[in-house]
Structure formats: structure tokens, C-alpha cells
C-alpha positions as CSV (number, residue, x, y, z in Angstrom):
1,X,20.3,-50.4,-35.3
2,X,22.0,-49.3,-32.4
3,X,20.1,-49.0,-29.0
4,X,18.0,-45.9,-28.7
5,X,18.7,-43.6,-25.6
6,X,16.8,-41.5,-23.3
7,X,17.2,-39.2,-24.8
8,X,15.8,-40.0,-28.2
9,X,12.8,-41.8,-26.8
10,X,11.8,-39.1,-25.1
11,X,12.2,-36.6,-28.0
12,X,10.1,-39.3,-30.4
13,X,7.1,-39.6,-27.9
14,X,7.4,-35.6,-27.1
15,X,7.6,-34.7,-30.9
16,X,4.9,-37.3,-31.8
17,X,2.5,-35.9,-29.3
18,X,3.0,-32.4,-30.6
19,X,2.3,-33.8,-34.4
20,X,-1.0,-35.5,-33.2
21,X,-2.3,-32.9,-31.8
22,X,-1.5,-30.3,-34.9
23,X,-2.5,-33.2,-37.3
24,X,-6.2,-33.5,-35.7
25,X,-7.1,-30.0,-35.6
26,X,-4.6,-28.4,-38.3
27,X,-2.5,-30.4,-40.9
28,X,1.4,-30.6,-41.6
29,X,2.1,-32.4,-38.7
30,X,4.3,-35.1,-40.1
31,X,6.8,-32.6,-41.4
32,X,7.8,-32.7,-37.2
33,X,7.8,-37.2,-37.5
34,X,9.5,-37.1,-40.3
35,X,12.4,-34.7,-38.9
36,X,12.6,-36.7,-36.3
37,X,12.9,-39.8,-37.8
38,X,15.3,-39.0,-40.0
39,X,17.6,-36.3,-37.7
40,X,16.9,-38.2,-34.8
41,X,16.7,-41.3,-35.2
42,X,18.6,-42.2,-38.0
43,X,16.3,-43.4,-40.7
44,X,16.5,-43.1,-44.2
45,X,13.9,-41.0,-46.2
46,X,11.8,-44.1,-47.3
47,X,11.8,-46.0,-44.2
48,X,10.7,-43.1,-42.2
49,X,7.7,-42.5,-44.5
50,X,6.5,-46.1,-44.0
51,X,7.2,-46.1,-40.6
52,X,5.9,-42.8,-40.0
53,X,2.6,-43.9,-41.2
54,X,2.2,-46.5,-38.1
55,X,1.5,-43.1,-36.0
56,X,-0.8,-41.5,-38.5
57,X,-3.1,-44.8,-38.0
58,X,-2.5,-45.1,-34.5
59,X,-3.7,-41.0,-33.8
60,X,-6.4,-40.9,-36.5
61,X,-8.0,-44.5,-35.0
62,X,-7.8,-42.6,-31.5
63,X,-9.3,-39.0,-32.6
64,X,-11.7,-40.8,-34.6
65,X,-13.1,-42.5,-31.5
66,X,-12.8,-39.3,-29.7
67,X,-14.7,-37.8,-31.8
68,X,-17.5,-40.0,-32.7
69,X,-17.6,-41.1,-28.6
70,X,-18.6,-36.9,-28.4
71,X,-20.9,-36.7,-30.8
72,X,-18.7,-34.5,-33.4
73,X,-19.0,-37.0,-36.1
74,X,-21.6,-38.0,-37.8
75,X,-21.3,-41.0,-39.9
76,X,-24.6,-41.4,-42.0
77,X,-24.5,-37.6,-42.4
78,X,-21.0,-37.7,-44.4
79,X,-20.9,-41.3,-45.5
80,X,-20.6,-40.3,-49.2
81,X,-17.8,-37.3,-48.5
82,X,-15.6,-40.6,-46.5
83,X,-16.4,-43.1,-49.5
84,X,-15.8,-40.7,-52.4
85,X,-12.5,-39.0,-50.5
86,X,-10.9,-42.3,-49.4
87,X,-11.6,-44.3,-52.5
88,X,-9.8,-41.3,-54.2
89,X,-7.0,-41.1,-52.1
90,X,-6.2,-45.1,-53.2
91,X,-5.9,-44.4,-56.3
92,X,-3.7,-41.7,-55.6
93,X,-1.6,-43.9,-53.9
94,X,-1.4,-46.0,-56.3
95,X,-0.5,-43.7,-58.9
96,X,2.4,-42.0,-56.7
97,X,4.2,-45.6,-56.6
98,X,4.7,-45.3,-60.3
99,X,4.5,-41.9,-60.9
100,X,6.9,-38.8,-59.9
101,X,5.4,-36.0,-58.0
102,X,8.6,-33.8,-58.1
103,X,7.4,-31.0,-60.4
104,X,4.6,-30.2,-58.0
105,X,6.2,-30.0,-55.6
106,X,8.3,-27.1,-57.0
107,X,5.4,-25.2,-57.4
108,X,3.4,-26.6,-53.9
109,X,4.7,-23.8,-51.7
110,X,2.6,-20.9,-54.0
111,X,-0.3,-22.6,-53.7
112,X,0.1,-22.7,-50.2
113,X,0.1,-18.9,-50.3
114,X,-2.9,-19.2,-52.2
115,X,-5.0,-21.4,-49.4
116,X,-3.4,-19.1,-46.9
117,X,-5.1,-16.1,-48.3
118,X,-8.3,-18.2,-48.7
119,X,-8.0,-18.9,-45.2
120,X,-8.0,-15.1,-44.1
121,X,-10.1,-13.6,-46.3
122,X,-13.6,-13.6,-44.7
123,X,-12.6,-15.4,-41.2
124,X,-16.6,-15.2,-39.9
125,X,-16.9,-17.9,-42.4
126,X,-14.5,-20.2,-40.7
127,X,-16.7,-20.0,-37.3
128,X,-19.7,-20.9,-38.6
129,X,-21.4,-24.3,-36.9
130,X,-22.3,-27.2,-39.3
131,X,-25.2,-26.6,-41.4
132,X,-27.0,-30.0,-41.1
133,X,-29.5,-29.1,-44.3
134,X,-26.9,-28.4,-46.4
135,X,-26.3,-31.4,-48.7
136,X,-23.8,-31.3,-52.2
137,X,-25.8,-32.7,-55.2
138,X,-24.7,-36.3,-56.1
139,X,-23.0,-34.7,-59.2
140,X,-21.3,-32.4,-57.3
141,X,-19.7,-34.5,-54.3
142,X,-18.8,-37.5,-55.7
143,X,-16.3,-35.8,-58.2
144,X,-15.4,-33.4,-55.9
145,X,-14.3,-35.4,-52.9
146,X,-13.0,-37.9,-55.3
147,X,-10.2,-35.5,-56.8
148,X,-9.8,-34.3,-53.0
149,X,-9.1,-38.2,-51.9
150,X,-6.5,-38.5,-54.9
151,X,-4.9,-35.1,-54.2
152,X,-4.5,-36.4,-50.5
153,X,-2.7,-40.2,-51.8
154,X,-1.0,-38.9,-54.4
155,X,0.7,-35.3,-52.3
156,X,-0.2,-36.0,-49.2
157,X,1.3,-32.0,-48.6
158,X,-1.4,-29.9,-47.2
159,X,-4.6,-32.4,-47.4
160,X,-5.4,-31.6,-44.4
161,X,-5.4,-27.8,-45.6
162,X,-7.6,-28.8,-48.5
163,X,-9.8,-30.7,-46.7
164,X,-10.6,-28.3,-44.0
165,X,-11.0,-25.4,-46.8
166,X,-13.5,-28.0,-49.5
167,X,-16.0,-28.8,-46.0
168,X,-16.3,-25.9,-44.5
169,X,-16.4,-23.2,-47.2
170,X,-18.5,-25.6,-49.8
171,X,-20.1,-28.7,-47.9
172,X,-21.0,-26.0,-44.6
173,X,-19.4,-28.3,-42.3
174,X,-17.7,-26.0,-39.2
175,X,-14.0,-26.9,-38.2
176,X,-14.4,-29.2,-35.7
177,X,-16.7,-31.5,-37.5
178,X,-14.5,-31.6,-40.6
179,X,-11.6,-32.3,-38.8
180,X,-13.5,-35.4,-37.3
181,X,-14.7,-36.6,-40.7
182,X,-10.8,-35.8,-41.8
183,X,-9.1,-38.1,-39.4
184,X,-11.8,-41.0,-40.1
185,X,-10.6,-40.7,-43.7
186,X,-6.8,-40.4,-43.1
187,X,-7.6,-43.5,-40.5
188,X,-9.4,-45.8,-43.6
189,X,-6.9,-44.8,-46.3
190,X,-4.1,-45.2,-44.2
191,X,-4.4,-48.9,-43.3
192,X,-4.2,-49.7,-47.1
193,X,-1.2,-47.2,-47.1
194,X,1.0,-49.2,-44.8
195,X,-0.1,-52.1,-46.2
196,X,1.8,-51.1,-49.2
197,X,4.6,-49.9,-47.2
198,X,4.9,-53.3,-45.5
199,X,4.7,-55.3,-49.0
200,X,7.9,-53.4,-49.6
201,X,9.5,-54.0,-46.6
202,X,10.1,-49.9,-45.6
203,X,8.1,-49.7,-42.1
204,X,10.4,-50.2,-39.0
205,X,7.7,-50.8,-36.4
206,X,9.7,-49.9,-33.5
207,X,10.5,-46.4,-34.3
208,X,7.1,-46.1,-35.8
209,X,6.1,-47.2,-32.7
210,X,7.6,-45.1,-30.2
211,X,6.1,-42.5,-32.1
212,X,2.9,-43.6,-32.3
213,X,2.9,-43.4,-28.6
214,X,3.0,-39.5,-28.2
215,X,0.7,-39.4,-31.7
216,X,-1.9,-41.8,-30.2
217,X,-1.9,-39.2,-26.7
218,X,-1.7,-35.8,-29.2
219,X,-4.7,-36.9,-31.4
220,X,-7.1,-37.8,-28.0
221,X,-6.3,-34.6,-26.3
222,X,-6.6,-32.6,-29.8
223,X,-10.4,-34.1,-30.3
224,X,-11.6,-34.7,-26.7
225,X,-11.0,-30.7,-25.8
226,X,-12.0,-29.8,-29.2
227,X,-14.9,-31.7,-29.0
228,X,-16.1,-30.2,-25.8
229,X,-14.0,-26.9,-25.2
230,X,-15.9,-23.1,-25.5
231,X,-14.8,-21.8,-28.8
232,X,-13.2,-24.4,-30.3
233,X,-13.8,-23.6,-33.7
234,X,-12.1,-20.4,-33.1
235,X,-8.9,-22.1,-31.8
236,X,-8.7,-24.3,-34.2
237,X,-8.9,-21.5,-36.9
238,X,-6.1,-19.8,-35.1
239,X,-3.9,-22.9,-35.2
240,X,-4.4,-23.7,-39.0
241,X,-3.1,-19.9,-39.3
242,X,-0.5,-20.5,-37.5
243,X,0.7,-23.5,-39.1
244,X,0.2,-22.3,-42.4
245,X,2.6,-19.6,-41.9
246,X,5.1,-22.0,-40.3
247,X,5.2,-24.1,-43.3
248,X,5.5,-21.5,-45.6
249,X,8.3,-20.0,-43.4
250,X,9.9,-23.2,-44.4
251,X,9.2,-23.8,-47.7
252,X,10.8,-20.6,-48.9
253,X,13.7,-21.9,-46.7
254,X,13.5,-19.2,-43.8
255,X,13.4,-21.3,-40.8
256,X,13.6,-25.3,-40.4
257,X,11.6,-27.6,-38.3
């Protein structure tokens, strides 16, 4: 691989800070890694999804710490929502090595319409603070969380959508605290991702790297302000809007990252 320049360094760490930070307190942001990776720096479509994932570990590790260092997540309180979600999202990736997810993906974009309309109906809901006596009945969680694990392994497309929409409209969690339970889970299902991704030699840790720089710096700015920032829950509801839109603008093909 030839040397990188400037150039493309810069645009890697710049990019990968911008996806850490929508990745932390949104979702989607690895459809900006992956562009550059590929476009950028020359990578083939497998390689940059390994490689891409050495950034998703490096920024969920770091907004995970963020996040717990500031009180916004509470691990006794959602130990069985991580268990049930990550030991779901395993299987899932296990099941996508030998298993095509094509067809959904033809029909992903419409039910992206679908959680963008859940996300605007009603918006008081989305600013609510975390209801710490709410708790999901055994029967209810483990099954639930489970299936939202395996969605996340086995699409990976808009988990972090689903995610935020399952905790705060059904477990009562607000934004903020989900998206801190959200990147602890990405962070434990991810090492076992790349992992798999090493085993079959498609990581380049260099480029991976380099991104993980600006991902690492995105993801501790994303939870330390969100963490202690005046109406961050609002913000962060504006942002998942936003994003939404943007990826549905390019889904139906009428703008590209």
C-alpha cells in the first residue's frame, strides 16, 4: 500500500472524529468510515469493515468511560439490558458469516421511514429523564433485548436507531443514559467482532488506526458534553432527527455521503 499523504491522514482523523461523535449520541456513523476507507483510502469493501471496527472499539471504550466517569451509566441498574443485548448481538454475528442479509436490506430504508415517524410523533417523550423505578419484567427484557442484540450483529444498519427508540420509549431510560448503556454494548460485542475479523485476516490496523484516532476524540467530546451540558437530551433528540433524514436522503439515492 502506497504511503498515505497529508492529505488523507488528515481527512481520516477529521472524518473519524465527526463519526464518533454522531455514533455516541445518534447512530449511522460508520456510513462516514466506511466512505472514507473505501474513497479515500483505498480499501476494499471487506477490509474496511474489519478495519473499520478497530474505531468503533476504540470510541465506544472511550465514551463508555466518559460516561460511567460522569455518572450517566449505571451498571447494576442495566446489567440484564447489556447481557441479554450483547449475547444477542453474537449470535447475530455469527449468523451473518453464513447467512445473506441482502433482501433486507432492500426493504431497510422503509423501515427507516417507519422509526423516523416514531421518532417525531410525540417528541415530549424523547425528553423525558430516566425513570429509575421503572423495571421490564424478566419475561419481557430478556427476549426483547435479546432480538435487539441479534438485530444489531446480524444488520448492524440503524442499531443505534433501535436501541435508542426500545430504552427510552419502553425501558424509560432518557437519551443520554441509553446512549451510555448503547456504547458499553457496541464496546463488549465489538471486541468479539474483530476478533472474527482478524481470524480472517480483513482488519488493516493502520488505517483502522488512523481512524480510530479522530473516533477515540469524537466519542469523549460526544459523552463528556453530553454528560454534563444544559439540555442535552434535547440536542441529542435533534441530532438523531437530523441524521435520520440524512440517511434516508441517501438511501433513496438523493444525496451521497
Amino acid at each position: 500500500m502506497p504511503d498515505l499523504t497529508i492529505i488523507q491522514v488528515s481527512i481520516a482523523i477529521f472524518g473519524g472524529l465527526i463519526a464518533g461523535f454522531i455514533n455516541t449520541l445518534a447512530g449511522n456513523g460508520s456510513a462516514i468510515t466506511l466512505t472514507i476507507l473505501t474513497e479515500i483510502l483505498g480499501l476494499p469493501g471487506n477490509m474496511a469493515n474489519g478495519s473499520n471496527r478497530v474505531g468503533v472499539l476504540f470510541q465506544s471504550s472511550i465514551s463508555t468511560y466518559t460516561f460511567y466517569r460522569n455518572d450517566r451509566l449505571n451498571l447494576s441498574r442495566s446489567s440484564g439490558i447489556i447481557i441479554w443485548t450483547t449475547i444477542g448481538a453474537i449470535v447475530g454475528v455469527i449468523v451473518a458469516i453464513n447467512v445473506s442479509n441482502e433482501q433486507f436490506m432492500s426493504v431497510f430504508k422503509y423501515l427507516m421511514i417507519l422509526m423516523l415517524v416514531v421518532v417525531l410523533v410525540k417528541p415530549k417523550r424523547w425528553l423525558i429523564e430516566t425513570q429509575l423505578d421503572k423495571t421490564l419484567p424478566f419475561y419481557i427484557s430478556a427476549p426483547l433485548f435479546f432480538a435487539l442484540g441479534f438485530y444489531g450483529g446480524f444488520i448492524q444498519m440503524g442499531m443505534g436507531v433501535v436501541f435508542l427508540i426500545v430504552m427510552v420509549l419502553i425501558a424509560k431510560y432518557s437519551i443520554i443514559d441509553t446512549n451510555a448503556v448503547k456504547v458499553f454494548v457496541v464496546f463488549l460485542y465489538t471486541i468479539f467482532v474483530i476478533a472474527i475479523f482478524q481470524y480472517k485476516g480483513l482488519i488493516d490496523w493502520k488505517l483502522g488506526g488512523i481512524i480510530a484516532i479522530g473516533q477515540g476524540a469524537g466519542g469523549y467530546l460526544a459523552a463528556k458534553y453530553a454528560s454534563t451540558m444544559k439540555n442535552a437530551n434535547l440536542w441529542a433528540y435533534r441530532l438523531l432527527i437530523l441524521i435520520m433524514v440524512f440517511a434516508l436522503l441517501k438511501l433513496f439515492g438523493a444525496i451521497s455521503w
